[in-house]
C-alpha positions in Angstrom: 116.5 154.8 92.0 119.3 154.6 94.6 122.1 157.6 93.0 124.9 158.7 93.9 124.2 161.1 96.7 122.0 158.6 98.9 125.0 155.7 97.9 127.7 158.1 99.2 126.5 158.8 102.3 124.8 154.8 102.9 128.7 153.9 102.2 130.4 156.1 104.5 128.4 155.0 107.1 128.0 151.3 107.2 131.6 151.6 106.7 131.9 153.2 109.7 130.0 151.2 111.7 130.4 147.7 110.5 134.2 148.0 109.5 135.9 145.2 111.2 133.5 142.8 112.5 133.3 139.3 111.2 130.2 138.8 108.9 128.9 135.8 110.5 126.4 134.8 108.5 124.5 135.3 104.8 120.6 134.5 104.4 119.9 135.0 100.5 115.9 134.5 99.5 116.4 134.2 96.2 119.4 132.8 94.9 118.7 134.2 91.0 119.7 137.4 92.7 123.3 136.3 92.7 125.9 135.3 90.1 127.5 132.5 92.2 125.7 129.4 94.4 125.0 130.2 98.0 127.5 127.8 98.9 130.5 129.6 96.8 129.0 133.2 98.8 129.4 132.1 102.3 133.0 130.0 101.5 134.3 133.2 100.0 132.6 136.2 102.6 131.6 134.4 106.0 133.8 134.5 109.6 135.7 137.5 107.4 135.9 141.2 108.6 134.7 143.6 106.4 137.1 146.0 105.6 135.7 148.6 103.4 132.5 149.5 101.7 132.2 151.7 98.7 129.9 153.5 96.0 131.0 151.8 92.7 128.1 153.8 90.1 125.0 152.9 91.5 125.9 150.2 93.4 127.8 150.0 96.9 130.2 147.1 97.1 131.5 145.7 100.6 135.3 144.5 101.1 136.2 141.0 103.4 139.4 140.4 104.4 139.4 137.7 102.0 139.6 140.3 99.5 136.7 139.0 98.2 133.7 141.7 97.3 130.3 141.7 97.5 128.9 144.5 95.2 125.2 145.4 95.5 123.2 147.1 93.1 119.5 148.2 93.9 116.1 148.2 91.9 113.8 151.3 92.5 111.6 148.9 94.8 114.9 148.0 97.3 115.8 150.1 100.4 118.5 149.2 103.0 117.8 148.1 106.9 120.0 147.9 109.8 118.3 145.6 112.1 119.7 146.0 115.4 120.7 143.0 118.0 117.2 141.1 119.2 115.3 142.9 116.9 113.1 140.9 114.2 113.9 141.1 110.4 110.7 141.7 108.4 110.8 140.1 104.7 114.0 140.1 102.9 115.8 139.9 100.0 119.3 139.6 101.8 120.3 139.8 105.1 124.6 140.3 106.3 124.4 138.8 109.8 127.6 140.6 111.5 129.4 140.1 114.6 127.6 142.3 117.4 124.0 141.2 116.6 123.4 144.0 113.4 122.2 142.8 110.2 122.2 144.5 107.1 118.9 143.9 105.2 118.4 144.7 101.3 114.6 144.9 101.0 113.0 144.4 97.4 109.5 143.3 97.1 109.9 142.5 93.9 112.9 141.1 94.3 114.7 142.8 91.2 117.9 143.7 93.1 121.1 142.1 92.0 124.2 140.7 94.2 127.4 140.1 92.4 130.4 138.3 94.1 134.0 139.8 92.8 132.7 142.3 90.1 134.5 142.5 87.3 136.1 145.9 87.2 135.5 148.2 84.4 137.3 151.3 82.3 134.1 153.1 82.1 134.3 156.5 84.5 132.4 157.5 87.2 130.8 160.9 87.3 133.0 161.8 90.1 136.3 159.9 89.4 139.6 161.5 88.5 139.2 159.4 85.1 135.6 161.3 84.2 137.6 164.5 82.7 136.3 167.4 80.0 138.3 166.0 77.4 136.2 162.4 78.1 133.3 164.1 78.1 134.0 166.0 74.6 135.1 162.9 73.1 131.8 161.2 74.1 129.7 163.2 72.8 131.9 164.0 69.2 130.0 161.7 67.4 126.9 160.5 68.9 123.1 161.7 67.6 121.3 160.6 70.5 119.7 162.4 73.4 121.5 164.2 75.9 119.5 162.7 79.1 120.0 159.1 77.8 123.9 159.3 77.0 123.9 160.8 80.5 122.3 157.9 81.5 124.0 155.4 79.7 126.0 153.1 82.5 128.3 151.8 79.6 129.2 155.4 78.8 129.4 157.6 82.6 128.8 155.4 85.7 126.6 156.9 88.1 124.3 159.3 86.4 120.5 157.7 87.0 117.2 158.7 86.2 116.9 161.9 88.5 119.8 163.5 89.0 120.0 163.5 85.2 117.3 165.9 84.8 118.5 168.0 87.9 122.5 168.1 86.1 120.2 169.4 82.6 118.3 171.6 84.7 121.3 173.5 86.2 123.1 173.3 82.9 119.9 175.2 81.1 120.6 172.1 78.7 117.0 170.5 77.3 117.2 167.0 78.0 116.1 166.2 74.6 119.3 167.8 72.5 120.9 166.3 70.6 124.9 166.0 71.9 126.4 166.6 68.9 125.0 169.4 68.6 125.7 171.0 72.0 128.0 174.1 71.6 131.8 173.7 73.4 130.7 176.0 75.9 128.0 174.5 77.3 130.0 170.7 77.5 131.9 172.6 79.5 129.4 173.8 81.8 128.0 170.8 81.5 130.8 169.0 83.2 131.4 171.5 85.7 127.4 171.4 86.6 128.0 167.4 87.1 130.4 167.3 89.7 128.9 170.9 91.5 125.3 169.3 91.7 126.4 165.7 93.1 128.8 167.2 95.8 126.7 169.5 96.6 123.6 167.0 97.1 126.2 164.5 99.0 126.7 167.8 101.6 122.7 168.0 101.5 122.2 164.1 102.5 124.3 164.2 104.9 122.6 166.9 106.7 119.3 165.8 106.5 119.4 161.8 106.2 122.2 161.3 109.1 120.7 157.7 109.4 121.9 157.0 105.5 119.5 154.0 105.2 116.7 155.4 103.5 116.5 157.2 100.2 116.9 160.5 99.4 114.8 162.5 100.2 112.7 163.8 97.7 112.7 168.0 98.3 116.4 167.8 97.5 115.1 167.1 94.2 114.0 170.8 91.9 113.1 169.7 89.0 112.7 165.7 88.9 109.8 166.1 91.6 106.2 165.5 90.9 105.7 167.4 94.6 106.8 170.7 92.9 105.0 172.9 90.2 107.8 175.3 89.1 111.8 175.4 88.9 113.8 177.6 91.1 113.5 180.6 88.6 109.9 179.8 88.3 109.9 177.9 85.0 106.7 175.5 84.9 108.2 171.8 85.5 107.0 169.4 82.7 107.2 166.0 82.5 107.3 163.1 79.4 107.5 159.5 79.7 109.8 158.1 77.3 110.4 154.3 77.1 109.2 154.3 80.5 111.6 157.0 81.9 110.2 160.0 82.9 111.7 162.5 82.2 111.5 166.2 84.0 112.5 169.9 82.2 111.6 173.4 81.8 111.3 175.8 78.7 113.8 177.6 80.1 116.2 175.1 78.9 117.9 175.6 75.2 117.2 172.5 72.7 120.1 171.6 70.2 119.0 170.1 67.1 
């Protein structure tokens, strides 16, 4: 799964290196990928600049001067390519032909990845916008008698939170992924929150460091706990793992259940 920390850092720096030049042209292999026709894509994005490109949740979205946005959003199959001038593109699900000979290349072999032109905006918070505050977080989970991991999950609830970083978050948070929210004492929301935002800027300051390229995905030993590489937590709790409506999910005893 593409999160928030690989996203980050893959936005800051095809912004920086594609900002400003003219996407020439659009090859799309599978138009079921995309909520409009070819046609309507290339009137709305081609011989326009691109002018900014963002994390948006999961997905990175790209800004023409048209004002018209392309918004990505990955499967866990997908990776991102920057083909360089002369070079051959291997098999592709979509390829951004820009000014200066680079292409940017979603790969998906199972072509699962989805392309939306001019996203409808939404309300919902992001993990790590201004709008994601403690008091949103308490109101969430006032009411609500299902699992911890999958409200944290929940794209219709918190933006951004996918399958791994979930259990990392729980993990910090000495929070069992299968508690009930409701029943979660005040204190620990609160830690909960403030674990949220430490362990995503923390592992945006980690990508950065050691995937300077920003194409690939993250790399998996920035991962404690949602690893199958690694036996044991930091503290040396033995890492276990359920599969649960076909998300694994990874814990410790060492973190409290509410029930």
């Amino acid at each position: 799964m593409f999160e928030i920390p690989y996203l980050e850092n893959c936005a800051e720096i095809l912004e920086k290196r594609f900002k400003n030049r003219v996407l020439q042209k659009v090859d799309l292999q599978c138009e079921k990928s995309i909520n409009v026709s070819r046609e309507i894509l290339s009137e709305s994005i081609v011989e326009h600049e691109l002018k900014r490109v963002w994390r948006d949740g999961l997905s990175l979205r790209l800004q023409f001067k048209s004002y018209s946005v392309l918004e990505l959003s990955f499967s866990t199959s997908a990776f991102i390519q920057v083909i360089e001038q002369n070079l051959e593109a291997d098999p592709f699900l979509l390829n951004l032909h820009f000014s200066g000979g680079s292409i940017i290349s979603v790969k998906d072999t199972r072509k699962s990845s989805t392309f939306r032109l001019n996203p409808i905006n939404t309300d919902i918070p992001d993990a790590l916008s201004k709008a994601f505050t403690f008091n949103y977080l308490i109101g969430l989970f006032s009411n609500k008698s299902e699992e911890i991991k999958c409200v944290l999950m929940d794209q219709n609830l918190i933006r951004g939170i996918g399958e791994a970083y979930a259990d990392e978050i729980l993990w910090y948070a000495g929070i069992s992924p299968f508690s009930i929210v409701s029943k979660i004492p005040l204190v620990k929301v609160k830690l909960l929150y403030k674990t949220i935002k430490y362990v995503f800027i923390d592992a945006i300051k980690q990508v950065r460091k050691i995937n300077p390229i920003g194409y690939n995905k993250t790399d998996s030993d920035l991962l404690l706990i949602h690893n199958i590489s690694k036996k044991n937590s930091p503290t040396g709790g033995m890492i276990k793992m359920k599969v649960i409506s076909d998300k694994k999910v990874y814990y410790t005893d060492e973190q409290y259940l509410y029930i």
